[in-house]
C-alpha positions in Angstrom: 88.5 123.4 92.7 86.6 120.5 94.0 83.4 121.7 93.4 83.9 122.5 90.2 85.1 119.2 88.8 82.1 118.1 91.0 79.7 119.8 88.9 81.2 119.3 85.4 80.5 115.6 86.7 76.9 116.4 87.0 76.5 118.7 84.0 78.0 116.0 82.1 74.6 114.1 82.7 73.0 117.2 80.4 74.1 115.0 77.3 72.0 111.7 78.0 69.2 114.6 78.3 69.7 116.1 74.8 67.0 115.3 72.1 64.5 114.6 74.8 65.0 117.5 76.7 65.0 121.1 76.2 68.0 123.2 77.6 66.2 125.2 79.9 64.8 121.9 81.1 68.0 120.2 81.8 67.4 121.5 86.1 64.3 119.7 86.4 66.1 116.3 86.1 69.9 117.3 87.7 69.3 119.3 90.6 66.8 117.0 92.2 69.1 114.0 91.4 72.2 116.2 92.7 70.0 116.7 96.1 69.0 113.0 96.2 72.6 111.6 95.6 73.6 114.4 98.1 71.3 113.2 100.9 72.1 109.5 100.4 75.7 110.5 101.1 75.4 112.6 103.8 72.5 109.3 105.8 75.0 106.9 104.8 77.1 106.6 108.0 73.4 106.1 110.1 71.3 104.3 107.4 71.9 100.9 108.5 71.1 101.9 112.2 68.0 103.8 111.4 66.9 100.6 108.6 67.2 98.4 112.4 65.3 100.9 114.5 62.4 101.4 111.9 62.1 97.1 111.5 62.1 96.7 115.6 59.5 99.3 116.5 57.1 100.1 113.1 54.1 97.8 114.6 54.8 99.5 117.9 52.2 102.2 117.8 55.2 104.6 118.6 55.1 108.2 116.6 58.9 107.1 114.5 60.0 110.4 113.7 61.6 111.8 116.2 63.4 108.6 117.0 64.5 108.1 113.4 66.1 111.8 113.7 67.7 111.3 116.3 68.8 107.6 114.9 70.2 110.1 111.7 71.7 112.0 113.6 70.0 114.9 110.8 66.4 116.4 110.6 65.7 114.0 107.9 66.3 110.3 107.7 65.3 107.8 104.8 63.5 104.2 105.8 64.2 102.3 102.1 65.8 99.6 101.6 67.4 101.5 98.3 70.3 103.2 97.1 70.8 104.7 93.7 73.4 101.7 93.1 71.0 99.2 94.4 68.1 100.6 92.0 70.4 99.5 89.1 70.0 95.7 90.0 66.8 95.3 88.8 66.5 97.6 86.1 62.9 96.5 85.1 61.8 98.1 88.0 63.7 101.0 88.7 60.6 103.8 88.2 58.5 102.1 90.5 61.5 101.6 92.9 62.8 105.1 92.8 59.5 106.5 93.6 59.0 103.9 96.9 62.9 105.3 97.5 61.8 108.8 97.6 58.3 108.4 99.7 60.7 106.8 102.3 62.2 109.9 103.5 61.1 111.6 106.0 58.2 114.2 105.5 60.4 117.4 105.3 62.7 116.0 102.4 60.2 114.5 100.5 58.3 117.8 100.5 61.6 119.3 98.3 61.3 116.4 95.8 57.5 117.3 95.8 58.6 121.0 94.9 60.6 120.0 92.0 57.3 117.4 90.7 60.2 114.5 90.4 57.7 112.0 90.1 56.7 113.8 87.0 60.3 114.0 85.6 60.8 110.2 86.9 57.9 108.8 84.4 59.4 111.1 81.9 62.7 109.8 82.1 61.6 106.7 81.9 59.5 106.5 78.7 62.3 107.5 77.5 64.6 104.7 78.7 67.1 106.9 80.3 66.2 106.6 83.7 68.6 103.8 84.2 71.4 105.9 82.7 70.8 109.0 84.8 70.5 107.0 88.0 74.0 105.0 87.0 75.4 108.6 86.2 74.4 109.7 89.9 75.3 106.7 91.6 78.8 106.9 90.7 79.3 110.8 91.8 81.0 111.3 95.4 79.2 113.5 97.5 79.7 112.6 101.2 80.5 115.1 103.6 83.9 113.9 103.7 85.0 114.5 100.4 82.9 117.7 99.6 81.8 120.0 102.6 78.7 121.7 103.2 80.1 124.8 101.9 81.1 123.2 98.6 77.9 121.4 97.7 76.7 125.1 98.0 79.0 126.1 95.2 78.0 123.4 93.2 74.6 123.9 93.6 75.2 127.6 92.7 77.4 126.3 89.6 74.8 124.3 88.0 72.3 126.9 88.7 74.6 129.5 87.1 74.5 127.5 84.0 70.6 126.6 83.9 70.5 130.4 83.7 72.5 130.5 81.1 71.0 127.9 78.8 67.7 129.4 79.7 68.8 132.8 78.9 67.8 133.8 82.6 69.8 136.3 84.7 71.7 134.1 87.0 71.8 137.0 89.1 68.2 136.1 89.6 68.8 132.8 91.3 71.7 133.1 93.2 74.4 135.8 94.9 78.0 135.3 94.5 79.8 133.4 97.9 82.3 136.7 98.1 79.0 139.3 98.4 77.4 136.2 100.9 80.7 136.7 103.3 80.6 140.2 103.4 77.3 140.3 104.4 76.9 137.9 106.6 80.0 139.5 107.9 78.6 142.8 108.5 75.5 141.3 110.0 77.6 140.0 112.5 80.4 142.2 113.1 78.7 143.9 116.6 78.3 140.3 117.7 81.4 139.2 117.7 82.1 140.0 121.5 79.1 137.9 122.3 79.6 135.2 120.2 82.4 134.1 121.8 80.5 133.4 125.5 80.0 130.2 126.6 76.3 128.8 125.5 75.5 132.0 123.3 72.3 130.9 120.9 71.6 132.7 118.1 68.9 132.7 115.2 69.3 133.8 112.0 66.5 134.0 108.9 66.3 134.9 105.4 62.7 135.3 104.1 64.7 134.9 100.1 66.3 131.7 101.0 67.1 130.3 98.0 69.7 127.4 97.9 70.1 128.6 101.5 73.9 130.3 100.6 73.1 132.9 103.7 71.9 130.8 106.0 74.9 127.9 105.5 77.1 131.6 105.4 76.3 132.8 108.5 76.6 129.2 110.3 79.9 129.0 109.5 80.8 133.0 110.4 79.6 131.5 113.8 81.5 128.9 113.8 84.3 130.0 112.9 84.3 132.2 115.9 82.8 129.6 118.4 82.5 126.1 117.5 79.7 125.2 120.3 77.5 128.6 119.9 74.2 127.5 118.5 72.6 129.4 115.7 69.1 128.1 114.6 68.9 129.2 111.4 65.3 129.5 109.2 64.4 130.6 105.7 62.0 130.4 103.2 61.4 131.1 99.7 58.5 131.7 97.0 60.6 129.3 93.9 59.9 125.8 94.7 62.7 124.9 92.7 
């Protein structure tokens, strides 16, 4: 399956970590790196329009964000001139460059690089001189939305997790649920709705206070979906782990 050769790619990164890094350390650098690649992919079609909107209007006075979402085309969007490839070309300055990379995005996905204290794991990586090699590593993994869904990256992300649990001797049951228990659910949560869902401008919300990698949520947007491509589901979660 595609996510799995997907995340042997990534877990493959775990052996530039060894000697410097504990197993049950090995998520701290490769999940937030997974993310990052995965949101460069997924603002790549809009980054060179939102780069031109940001230059033309940043000594406007305007408030930016909302034109910069809707410039996206997401509810995040990334101003830098960087891209993990582009890092690489000047090597003696790829901490300080990954860090102005990461304060470009937008407030709400720099918050989740926050969460995982990258900036910490960053200066790390690079007194050791692997940061270069784990940014290479990244850079050369494929995950746009066109060659790995939004349902997929799930797995993957539920893959690598699986196995951080494992080298940590964790529970993996701990951190994620498996994708067939996730349909059933969110199946059963919507099987008196399926009448409805099917009407013309139906809008729905849905929210999980244990969000985790957000497995329910993306779930139950595709249920919908599946059902009635224009209904609207507004979908919210939280959770306690920051990571």
């Amino acid at each position: 399956m595609a996510e799995q050769s997907n995340s042997a790619l990534i877990w493959a990164t775990a052996d530039l970590l060894r000697g410097d890094y504990k197993q049950s350390e090995y998520g701290k650098i490769i999940l937030p790196f997974t993310l990052l690649r995965r949101l460069e992919c997924v603002l790549e079609p809009t980054r060179d329009a939102v780069l031109a909107e940001n230059e033309a209007r940043k000594n406007s006075g305007i408030p930016m964000e909302k034109i910069l979402v809707r410039r996206s085309r997401h509810n995040f969007y990334n101003i830098s001139k960087y891209t993990l490839s582009k890092l690489m070309s000047d090597p003696n300055n790829i901490r300080e460059n990954l860090e102005r990379y990461i304060n470009d995005f937008s407030p709400n996905a720099r918050e989740i690089f926050e969460k995982y204290e990258f900036a910490v794991q960053i200066d790390k990586l690079n007194e050791a001189n692997l940061l270069y090699l784990i940014v290479e590593k990244f850079a050369s993994v494929d995950l746009h939305p066109d060659t790995i869904s939004n349902h997929e990256m799930g797995l993957v992300f539920e893959e690598l997790i699986r196995k951080f649990a494992e080298q940590s001797n964790e529970t993996a049951g701990e951190h994620f649920t498996p994708r067939d228990i996730v349909r059933l659910t969110t199946s059963l949560l919507f099987a008196t709705d399926d009448e409805v869902l099917t009407q013309s401008g139906v809008v729905r919300s849905l929210y999980d206070p244990t969000a985790g990698t957000g497995g329910f949520l993306s779930s139950g947007s595709e249920y919908v979906h599946e059902i009635n491509p224009d209904a609207t589901l507004v979908t919210f979660g939280q959770e306690l782990n920051g990571e």
